[in-house]
Structure formats: C-alpha cells, structure tokens
C-alpha positions in Angstrom: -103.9 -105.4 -13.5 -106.1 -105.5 -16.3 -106.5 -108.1 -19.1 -105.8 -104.7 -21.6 -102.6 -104.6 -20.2 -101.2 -108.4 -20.0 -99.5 -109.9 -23.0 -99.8 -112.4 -24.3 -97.8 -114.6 -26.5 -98.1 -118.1 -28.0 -95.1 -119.3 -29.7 -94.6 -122.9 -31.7 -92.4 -125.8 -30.2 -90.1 -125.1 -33.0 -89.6 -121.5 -32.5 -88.8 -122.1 -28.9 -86.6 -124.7 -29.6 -83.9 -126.1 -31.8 -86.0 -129.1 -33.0 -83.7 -129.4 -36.4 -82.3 -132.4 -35.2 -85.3 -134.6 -34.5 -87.7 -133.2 -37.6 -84.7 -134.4 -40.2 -85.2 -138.2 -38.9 -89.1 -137.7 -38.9 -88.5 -136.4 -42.7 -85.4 -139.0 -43.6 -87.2 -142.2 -41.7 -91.0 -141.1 -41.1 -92.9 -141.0 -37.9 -91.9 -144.1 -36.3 -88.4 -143.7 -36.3 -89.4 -139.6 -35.2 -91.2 -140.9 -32.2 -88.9 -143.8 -31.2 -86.2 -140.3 -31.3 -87.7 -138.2 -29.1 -88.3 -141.5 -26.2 -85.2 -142.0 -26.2 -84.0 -138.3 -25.9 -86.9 -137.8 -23.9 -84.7 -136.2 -20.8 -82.5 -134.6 -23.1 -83.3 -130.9 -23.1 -83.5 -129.6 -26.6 -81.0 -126.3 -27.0 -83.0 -122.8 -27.5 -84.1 -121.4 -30.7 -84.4 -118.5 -32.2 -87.4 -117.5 -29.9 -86.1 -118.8 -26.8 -84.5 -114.9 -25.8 -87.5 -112.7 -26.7 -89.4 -115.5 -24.1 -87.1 -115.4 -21.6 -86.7 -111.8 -21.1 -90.3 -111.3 -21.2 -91.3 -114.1 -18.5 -88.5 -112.3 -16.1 -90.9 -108.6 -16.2 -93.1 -111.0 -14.3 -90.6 -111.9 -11.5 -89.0 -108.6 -11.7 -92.3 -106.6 -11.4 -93.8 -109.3 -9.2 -97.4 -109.4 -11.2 -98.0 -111.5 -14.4 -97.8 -108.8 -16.6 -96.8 -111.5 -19.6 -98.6 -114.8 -20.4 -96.6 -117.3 -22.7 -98.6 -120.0 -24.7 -96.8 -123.2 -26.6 -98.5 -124.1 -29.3 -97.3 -127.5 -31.4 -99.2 -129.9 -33.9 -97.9 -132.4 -32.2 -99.8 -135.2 -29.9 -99.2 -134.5 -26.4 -97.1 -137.9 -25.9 -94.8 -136.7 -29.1 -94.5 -132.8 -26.8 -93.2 -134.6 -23.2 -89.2 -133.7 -24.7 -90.6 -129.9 -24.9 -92.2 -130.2 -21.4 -89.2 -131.5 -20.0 -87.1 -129.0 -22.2 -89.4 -125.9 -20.7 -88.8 -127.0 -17.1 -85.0 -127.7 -17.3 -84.5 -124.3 -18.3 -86.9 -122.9 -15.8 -89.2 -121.0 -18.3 -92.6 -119.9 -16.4 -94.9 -121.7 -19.1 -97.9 -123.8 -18.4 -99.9 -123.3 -20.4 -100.4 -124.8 -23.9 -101.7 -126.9 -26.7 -101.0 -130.0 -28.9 -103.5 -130.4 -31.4 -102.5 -133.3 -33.0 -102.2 -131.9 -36.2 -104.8 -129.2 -36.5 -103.7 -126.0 -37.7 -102.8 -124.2 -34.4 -103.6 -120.8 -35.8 -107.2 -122.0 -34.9 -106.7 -121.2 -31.0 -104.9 -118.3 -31.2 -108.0 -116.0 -31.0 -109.3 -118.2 -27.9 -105.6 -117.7 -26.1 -106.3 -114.1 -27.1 -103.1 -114.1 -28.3 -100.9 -110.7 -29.0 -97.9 -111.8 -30.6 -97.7 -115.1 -32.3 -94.0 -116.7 -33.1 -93.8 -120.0 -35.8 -91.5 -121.6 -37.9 -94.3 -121.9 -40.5 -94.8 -119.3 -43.4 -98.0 -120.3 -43.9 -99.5 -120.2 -40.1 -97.8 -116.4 -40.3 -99.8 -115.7 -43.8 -103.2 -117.4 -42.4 -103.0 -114.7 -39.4 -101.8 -111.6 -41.0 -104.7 -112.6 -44.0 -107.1 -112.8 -41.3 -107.0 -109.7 -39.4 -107.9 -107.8 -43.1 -111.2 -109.2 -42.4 -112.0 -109.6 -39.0 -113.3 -107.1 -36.7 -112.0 -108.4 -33.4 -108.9 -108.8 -31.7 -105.9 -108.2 -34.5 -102.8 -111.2 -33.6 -99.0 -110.1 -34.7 -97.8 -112.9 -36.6 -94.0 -113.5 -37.5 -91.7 -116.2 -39.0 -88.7 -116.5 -36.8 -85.6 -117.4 -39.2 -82.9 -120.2 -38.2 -79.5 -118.7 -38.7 -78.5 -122.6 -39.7 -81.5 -122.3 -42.7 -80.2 -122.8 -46.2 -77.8 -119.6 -47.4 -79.5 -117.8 -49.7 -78.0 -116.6 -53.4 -76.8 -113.0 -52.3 -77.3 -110.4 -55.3 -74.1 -108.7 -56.6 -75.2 -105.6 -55.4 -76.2 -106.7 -51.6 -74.6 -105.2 -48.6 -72.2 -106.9 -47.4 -73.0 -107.8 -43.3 -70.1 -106.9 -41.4 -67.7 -109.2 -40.3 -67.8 -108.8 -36.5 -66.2 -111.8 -34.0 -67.8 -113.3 -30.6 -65.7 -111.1 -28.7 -67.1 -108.1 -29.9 -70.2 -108.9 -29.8 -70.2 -109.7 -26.4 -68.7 -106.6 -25.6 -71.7 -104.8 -27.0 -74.7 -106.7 -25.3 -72.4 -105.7 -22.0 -73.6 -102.4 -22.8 -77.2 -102.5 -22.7 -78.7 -103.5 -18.9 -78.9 -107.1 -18.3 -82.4 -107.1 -18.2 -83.8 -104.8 -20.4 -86.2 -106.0 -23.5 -85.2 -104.8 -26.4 -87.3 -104.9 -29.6 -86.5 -103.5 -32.7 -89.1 -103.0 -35.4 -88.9 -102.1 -39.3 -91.2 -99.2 -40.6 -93.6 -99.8 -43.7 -94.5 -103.3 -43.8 -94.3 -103.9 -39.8 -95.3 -101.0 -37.7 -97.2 -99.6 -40.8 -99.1 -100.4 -43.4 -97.3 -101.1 -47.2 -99.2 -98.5 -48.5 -95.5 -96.0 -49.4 -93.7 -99.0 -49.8 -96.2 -100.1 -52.2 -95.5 -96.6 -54.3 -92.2 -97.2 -53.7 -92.0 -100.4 -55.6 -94.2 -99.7 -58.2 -93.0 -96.1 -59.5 -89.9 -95.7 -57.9 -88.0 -93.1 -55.3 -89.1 -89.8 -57.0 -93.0 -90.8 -57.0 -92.5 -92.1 -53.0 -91.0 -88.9 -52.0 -93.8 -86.9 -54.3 -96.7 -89.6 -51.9 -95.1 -88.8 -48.6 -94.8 -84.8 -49.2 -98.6 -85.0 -50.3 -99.6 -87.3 -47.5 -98.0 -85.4 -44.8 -100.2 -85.0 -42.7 -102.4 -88.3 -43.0 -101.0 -90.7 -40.7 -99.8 -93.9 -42.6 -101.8 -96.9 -42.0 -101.4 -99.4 -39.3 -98.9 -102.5 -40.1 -99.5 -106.1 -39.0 -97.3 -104.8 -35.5 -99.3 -102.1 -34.6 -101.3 -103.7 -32.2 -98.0 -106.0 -30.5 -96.4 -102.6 -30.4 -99.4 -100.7 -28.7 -99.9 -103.5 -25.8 -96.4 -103.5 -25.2 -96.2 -99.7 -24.8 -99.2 -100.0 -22.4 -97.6 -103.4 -20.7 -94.2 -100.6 -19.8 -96.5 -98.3 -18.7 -97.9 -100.3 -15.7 -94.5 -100.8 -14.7 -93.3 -99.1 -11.8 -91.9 -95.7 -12.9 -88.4 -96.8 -12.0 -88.7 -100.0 -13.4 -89.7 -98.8 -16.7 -86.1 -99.0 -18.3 -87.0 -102.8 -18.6 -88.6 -102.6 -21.8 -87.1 -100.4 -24.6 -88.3 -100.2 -28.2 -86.6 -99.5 -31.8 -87.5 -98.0 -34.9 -85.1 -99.1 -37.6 -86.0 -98.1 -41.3 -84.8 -97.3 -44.5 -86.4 -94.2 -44.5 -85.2 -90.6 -44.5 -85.9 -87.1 -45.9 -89.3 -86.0 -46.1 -90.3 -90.0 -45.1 -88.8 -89.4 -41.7 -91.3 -86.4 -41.0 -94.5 -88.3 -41.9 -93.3 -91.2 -39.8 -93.2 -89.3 -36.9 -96.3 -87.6 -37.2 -98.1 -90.6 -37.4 -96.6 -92.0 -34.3 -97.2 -89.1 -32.2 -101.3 -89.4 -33.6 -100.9 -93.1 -32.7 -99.7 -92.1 -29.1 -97.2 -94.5 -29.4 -93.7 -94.1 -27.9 -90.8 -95.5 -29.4 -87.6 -95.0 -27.7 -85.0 -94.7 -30.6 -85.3 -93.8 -34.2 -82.9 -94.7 -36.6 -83.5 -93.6 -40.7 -80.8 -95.0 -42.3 -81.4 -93.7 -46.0 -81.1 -97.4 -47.4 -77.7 -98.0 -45.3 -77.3 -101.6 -44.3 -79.6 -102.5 -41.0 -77.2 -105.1 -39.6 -74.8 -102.8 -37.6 -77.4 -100.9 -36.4 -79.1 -104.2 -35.3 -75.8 -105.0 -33.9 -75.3 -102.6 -31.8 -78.9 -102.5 -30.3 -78.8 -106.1 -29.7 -82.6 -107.2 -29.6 -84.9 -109.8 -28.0 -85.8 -109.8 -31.9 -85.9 -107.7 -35.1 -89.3 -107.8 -36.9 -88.5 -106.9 -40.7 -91.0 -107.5 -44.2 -87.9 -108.1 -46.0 -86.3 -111.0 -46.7 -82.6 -109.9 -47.9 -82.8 -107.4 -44.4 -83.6 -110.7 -42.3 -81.0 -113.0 -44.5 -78.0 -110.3 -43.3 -79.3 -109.6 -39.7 -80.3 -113.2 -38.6 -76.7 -114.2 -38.8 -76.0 -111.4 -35.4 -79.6 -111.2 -34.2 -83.1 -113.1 -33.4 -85.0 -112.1 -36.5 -88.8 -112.5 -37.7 -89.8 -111.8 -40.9 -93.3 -110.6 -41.2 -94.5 -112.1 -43.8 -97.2 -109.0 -45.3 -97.8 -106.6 -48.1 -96.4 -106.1 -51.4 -92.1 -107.7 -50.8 -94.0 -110.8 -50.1 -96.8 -111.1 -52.6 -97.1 -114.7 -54.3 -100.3 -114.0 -57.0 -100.7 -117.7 -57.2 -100.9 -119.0 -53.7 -104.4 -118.6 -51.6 -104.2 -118.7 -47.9 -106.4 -121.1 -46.3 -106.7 -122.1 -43.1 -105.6 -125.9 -42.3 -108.2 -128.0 -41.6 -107.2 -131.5 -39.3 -104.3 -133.2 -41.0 -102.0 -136.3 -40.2 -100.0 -136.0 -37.3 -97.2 -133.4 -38.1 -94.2 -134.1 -35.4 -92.5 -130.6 -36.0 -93.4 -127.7 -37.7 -91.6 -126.8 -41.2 -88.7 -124.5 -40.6 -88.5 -121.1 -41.3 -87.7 -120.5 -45.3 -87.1 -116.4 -46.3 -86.5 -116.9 -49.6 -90.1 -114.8 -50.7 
C-alpha cells in the first residue's frame, strides 16, 4: 500500500471524547482543581464524543481489510501528564491509536502538516479557520478541517421561519441504522461550501435565486471549484478503491444539498471531471436535510451551515465546516497560535456563525 492511499486523521481530545465534564471545573475552579480532577478520575474512561463513531468505523477497515489503510492521530494542548485519562480512555475502548501529541499548549494546528494529516476533527472554531485559511495559500498538502458540534452545546434562537427537525423517538431510530450493514462507513457531505467551492453560493447570497440559476446555466460546463473537502473526499475514494472488490461496500459516500434544477446538472458534471464517485445524490430543493440525514445515518455530516448543523446534530454526528461566505466575520483575522499557557481542554464547539 502506498502512502497516496492511507488516511490519515488527527482528531482533538475533545472531539473524541466527552470532556464537558472536567473543562467546566478547569473553567469554574482553574487548573489546579482541573488537574486534581482528572487524578482522581484517572481510570475512569471518559464516554465518546461526537467524533468517537467516524473513528471507530474507520480503525475497523484496518482489521476488516487486514492492512492499515487508516492512521488516527490525537492531538490535545494538553501536557502529557494532564492526557493519561485519554490514554486510559483510548485503550478501554480498544481504539487502534498510538500515535499522538500533547503540546502543552501550542496551537496543535502546527503538526498537522508533519502528521500529514487528511482530515482534521476539533472542538475549536478557530483551529478549523487557521486550516481552512491556510490551504488558500499554500501549495502543498491541503488538510480538511471541521468543527464537530456537541448536541448538549447551548440551543440556539431558532428563526420563525426554520424547519422544524422531525420529531423521531430512539426506537425508530434504531430501527433505521438496522438497515444499513453494520460495518459500513457512511459519510455524508453538503455541496457548495464543503465538497465545492462558495463561489454559487456566494451569488446566491448576494443577488438572490434568479441571478444563481442565471450563474449556473452560464457556468455549465465549468466545473465548480474545489471546497475545503475535496481533497478528504478524493483520498477516501482512492482509500475504497484498494479495498478488495467485495469488500468495497465498507465505505459509502453521500451528497446531500439544497440544490436542484439546472444546479443539479452542473454538480454532476463537475464530479464526473473530478473522477470522483459518490454513491447517492440527494437535491432536496431547500427541503429540510435532517430526515434525509436520518435515514442515511452517518459516521458524520459535514455542512457550511450553521442552522443545517443546529437541526441535524440533534439525530446525527455533525461538523460544521467552518469556510466561505455563511461564515464570514469582516472583523476577525486568523492567526495562527503561538505557545500559550497550558489549556487543559479545548473550547467546545459553538455554531452560532
């Protein structure tokens, strides 16, 4: 196997895990009382967060395919003494990690080119905008960044006009991951914003429907630009690939976008010049996602938009990528971090953008 093909993701700590509990006493009663915490919960095994399932059925292509076809990286801030509760977490629950960092502060984003990371997972909007800022301007390896989104996070002020998310109960949702084989990957992505560029949805949001569907007839034929999940979607494609032929089914991928009419068309031109494969399409003409994403029942749901990821994170692992024109902030530069004080869990996810 070549390196072209492995994948490989670092995630944060926090996106693994549920670390809620411990980063309330490090911000109620400071680092002491944070560290005197996690001793004495030291064997405790944290539960999983909202990253934990895309992890866990990657890390079983490996044992399925018998080759290490996926490479998962923790990253933390932490000091390596403060991350012993996550070590201890990661081998209770038998996840094939062993590789990772503690920085001890420093902005982890820093490694990520050196772990020639693919697909990186934090609970930190500003470790997500540092990445997606800096593959504008670099020329080699582009990362996937996301902000995975805590269905306990503070509810959001739903406008009068939202969608309402459908009211479904345990039972039934159980009924509907029985469909799907048991250990099949599942991704679903959104279209402009994720897999492609902003460039419509930019049109879109500035003039309105009538000039997007005058852009998209005229641009036809040009294939829309690529989207911060290009590349994550490309290696993943070639990662199924160099499965076995009948082993294949493991790994299945979702379009799920607002999209239809002439849209649709130019979408799937631009896919088929990518070369890249996506099993299911779904353009729901501005139809609420969350059934959809209900049904499907992903590892995750990458989305640019933070009222989709408010209704779907309540049913489904959700990452909002944080790119292009639904999450501009004029006023706010993204730096990279330089070393700070010791940070004992990383900020969690906030979507209001």
């Amino acid at each position: 196997m070549t390196d072209s093909v492995k994948l490989v993701v670092c995630i944060a700590s926090t996106a693994l895990f549920d670390c809620s509990e411990s980063h309330q006493i490090w911000l109620k009663e400071g680092i002491e009382a944070y560290k005197e915490y996690q001793h004495s919960h030291v064997t405790d095994p944290l539960k999983p967060g909202v990253g934990f399932r895309l992890v866990q059925a990657l890390l079983s292509l490996n044992h399925s395919a018998g080759k290490n076809f996926v490479d998962v990286i923790l990253v933390s801030r932490n000091e390596s003494e403060a991350g012993k509760r996550v070590r201890n977490s990661i081998n209770h629950y038998n996840l094939d990690i062993s590789r990772m960092s503690f920085t001890n502060g420093t902005d982890v984003t820093k490694y990520l080119q050196a772990w020639e990371c693919d697909l990186f997972l934090t609970t930190e909007e500003a470790q997500v905008r540092t990445v997606l800022s800096a593959n504008a301007i670099i020329t080699s390896k582009k990362i996937a960044a996301g902000l995975v989104c805590d269905i306990a996070a503070e509810a959001t002020h739903a406008s009068l006009n939202e969608p309402p998310s459908p009211i479904i109960d345990s039972s039934l949702l159980t009924a509907i991951a029985s469909v799907w084989p048991k250990d099949q990957v599942r991704i679903a992505f959104d279209g402009d914003g994720v897999l492609f560029s902003d460039e419509a949805e930019r049109v879109f949001q500035t003039s309105g429907l009538d000039a997007f569907r005058k852009y998209e007839h005229e641009k036809l034929d040009i294939a829309l630009s690529e989207g911060p999940m290009h590349s994550f979607a490309i290696k993943l494609q070639k990662l199924r690939n160099a499965l076995a032929t009948e082993e294949q089914w493991r790994v299945r991928t979702f379009l799920v976008t607002a999209r239809n009419g002439v849209g649709n068309e130019r979408v799937l031109r631009t896919l088929e010049r990518w070369g890249l494969q996506i099993d299911e399409t779904h353009f729901l003409g501005g139809l609420n996602k969350t059934p959809f994403l209900i049904a499907i029942d992903p590892a995750i749901f990458f989305d640019d938009s933070s009222e989709h990821i408010e209704r779907a994170k309540k049913y489904v692992p959700a990452a909002h990528i944080v790119y292009g024109v639904r999450n501009v902030k004029p006023d706010e530069i993204v730096t990279s971090s330089s070393t700070t004080t010791l940070v004992p869990e990383e900020t969690p996810a906030n979507t209001d953008t």
